[in-house]
Z-matrix of the N, CA and C atoms (Angstrom, degrees):
N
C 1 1.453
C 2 1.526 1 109.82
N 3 1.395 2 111.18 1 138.12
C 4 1.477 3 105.41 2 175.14
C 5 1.909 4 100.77 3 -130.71
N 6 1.306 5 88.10 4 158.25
C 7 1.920 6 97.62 5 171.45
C 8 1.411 7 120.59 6 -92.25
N 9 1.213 8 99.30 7 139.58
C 10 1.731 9 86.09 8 -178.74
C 11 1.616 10 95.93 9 -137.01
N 12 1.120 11 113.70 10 124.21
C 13 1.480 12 155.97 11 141.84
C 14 1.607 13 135.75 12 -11.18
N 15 1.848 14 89.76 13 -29.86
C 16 1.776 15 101.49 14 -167.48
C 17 1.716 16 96.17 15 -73.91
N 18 0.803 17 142.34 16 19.93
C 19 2.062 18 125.25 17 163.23
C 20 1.120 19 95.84 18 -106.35
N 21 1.393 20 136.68 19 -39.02
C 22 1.579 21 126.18 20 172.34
C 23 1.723 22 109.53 21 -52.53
N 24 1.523 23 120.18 22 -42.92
C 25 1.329 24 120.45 23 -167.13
C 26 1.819 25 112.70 24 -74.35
N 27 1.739 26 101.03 25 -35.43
C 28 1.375 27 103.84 26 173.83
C 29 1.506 28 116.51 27 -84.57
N 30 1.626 29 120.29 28 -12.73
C 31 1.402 30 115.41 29 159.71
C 32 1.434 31 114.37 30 -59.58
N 33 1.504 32 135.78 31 -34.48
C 34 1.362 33 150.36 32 154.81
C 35 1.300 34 119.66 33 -49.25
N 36 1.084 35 122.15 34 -37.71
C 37 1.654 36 123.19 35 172.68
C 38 1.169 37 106.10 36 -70.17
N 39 1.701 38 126.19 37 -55.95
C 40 1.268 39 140.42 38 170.05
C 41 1.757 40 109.85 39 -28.36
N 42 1.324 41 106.60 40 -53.09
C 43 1.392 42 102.59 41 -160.12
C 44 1.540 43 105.02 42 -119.18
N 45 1.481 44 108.78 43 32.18
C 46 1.298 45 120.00 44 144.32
C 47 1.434 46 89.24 45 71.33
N 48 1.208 47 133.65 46 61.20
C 49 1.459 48 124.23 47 -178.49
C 50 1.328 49 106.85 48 -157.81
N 51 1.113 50 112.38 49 128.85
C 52 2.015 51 133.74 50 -166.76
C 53 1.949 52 97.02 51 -94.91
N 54 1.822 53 86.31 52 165.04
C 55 1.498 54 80.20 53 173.35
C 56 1.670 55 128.18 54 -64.49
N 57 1.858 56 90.68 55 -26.21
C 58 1.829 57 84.42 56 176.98
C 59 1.307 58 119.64 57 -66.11
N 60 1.073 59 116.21 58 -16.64
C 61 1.916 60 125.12 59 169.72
C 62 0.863 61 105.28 60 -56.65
N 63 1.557 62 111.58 61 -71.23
C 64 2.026 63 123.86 62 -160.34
C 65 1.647 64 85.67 63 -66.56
N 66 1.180 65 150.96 64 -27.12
C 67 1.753 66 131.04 65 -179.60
C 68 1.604 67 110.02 66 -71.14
N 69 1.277 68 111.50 67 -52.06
C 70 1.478 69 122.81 68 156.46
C 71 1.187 70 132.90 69 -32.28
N 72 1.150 71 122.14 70 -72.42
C 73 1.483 72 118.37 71 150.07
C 74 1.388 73 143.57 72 -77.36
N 75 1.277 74 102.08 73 28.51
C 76 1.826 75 97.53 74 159.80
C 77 0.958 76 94.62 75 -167.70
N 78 1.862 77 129.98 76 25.52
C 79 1.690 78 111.93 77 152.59
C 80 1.508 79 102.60 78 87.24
N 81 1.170 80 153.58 79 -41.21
C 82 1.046 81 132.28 80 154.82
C 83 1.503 82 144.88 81 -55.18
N 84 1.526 83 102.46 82 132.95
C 85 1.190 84 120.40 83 -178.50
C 86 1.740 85 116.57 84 -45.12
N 87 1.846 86 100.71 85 170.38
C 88 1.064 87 102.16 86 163.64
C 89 1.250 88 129.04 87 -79.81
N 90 1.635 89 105.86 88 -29.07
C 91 1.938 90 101.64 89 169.01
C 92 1.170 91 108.70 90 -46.21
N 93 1.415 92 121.00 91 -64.98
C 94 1.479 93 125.55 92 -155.55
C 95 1.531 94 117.22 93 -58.76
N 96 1.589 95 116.45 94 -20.18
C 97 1.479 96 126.62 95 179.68
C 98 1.689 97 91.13 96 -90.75
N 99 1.039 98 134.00 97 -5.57
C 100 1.490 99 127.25 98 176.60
C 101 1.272 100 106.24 99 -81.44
N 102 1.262 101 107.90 100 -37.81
C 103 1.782 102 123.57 101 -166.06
C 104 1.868 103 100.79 102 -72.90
N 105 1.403 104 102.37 103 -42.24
C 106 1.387 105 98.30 104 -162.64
C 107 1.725 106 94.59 105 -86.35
N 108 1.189 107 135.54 106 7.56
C 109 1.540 108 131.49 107 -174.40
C 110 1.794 109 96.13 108 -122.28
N 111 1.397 110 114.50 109 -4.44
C 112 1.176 111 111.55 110 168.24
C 113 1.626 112 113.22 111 -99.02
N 114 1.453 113 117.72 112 -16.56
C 115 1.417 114 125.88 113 -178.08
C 116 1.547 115 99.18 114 105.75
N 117 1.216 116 151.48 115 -23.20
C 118 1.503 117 160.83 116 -141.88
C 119 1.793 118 91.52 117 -73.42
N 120 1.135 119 110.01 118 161.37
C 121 1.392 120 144.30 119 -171.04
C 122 1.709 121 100.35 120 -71.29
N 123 0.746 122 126.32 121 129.12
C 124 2.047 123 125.08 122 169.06
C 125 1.692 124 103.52 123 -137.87
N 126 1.381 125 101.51 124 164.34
C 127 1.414 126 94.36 125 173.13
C 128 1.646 127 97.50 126 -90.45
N 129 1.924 128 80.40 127 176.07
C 130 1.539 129 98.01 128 -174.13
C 131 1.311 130 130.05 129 -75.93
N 132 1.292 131 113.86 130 18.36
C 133 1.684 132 136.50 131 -143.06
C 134 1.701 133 79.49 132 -109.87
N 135 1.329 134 113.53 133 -53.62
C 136 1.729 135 118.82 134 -165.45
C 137 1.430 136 92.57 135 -66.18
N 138 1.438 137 132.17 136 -76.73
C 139 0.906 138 131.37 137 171.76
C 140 1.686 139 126.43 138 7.22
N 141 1.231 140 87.01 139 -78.63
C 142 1.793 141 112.78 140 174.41
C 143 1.319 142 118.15 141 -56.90
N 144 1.664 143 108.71 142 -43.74
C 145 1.837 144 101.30 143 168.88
C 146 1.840 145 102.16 144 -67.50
N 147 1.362 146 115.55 145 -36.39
C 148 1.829 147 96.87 146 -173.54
C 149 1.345 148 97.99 147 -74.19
N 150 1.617 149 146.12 148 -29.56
C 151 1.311 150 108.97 149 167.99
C 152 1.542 151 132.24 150 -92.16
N 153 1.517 152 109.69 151 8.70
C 154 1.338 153 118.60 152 150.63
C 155 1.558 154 117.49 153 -66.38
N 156 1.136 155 135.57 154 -24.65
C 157 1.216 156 146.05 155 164.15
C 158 1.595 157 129.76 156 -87.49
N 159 1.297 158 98.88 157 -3.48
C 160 1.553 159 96.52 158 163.61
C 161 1.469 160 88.68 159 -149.53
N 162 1.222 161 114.71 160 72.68
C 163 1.631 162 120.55 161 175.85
C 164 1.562 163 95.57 162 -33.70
N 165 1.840 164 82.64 163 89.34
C 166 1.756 165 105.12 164 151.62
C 167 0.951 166 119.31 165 -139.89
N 168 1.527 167 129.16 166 -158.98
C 169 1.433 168 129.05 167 169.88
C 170 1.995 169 102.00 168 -107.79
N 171 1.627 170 100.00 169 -174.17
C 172 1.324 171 83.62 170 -171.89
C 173 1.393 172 110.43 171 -102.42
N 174 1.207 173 125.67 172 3.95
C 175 2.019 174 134.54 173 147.29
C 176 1.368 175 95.52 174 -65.80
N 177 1.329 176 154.87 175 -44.43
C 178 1.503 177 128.55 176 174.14
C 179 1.760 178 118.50 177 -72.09
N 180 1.423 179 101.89 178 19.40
C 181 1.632 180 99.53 179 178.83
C 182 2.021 181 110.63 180 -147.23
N 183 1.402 182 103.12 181 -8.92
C 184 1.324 183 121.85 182 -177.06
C 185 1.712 184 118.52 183 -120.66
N 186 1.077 185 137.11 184 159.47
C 187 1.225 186 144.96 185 132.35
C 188 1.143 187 148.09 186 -109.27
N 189 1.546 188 171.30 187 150.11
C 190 1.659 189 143.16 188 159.98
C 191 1.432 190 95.27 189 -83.26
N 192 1.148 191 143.89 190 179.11
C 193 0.900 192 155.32 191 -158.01
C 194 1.373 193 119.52 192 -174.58
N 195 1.478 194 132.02 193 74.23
C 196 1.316 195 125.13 194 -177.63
C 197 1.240 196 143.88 195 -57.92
N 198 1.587 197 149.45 196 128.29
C 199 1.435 198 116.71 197 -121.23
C 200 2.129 199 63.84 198 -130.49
């Protein structure tokens, strides 16, 4: 199983906001936005600041993806 990332990236298009934004407002780095645009594993801590920042849940920013 892998995660995939793309509703977090089109919630960002949506609201007109680049990665230097989304690092800006919730403290995350650029590795860690590499990881999540590569599909890679993050903790659940990042998670929670991107849906503290687009008051969502974490199915409006994640998927599983069965391979």
């Amino acid at each position: 199983m892998a995660v995939s990332y793309k509703k977090m990236f089109k919630l960002m298009i949506d609201h007109d906001m680049k990665r230097k934004d989304l690092k800006e407002k919730t403290g995350l780095s650029y590795g860690t936005i590499a990881k999540l645009e590569k599909g890679e594993n993050v903790q659940m801590e990042v998670l929670e600041k991107i849906c503290k920042e687009f008051n969502c849940q974490l199915s409006d920013i994640a998927e599983i993806i069965n391979e």
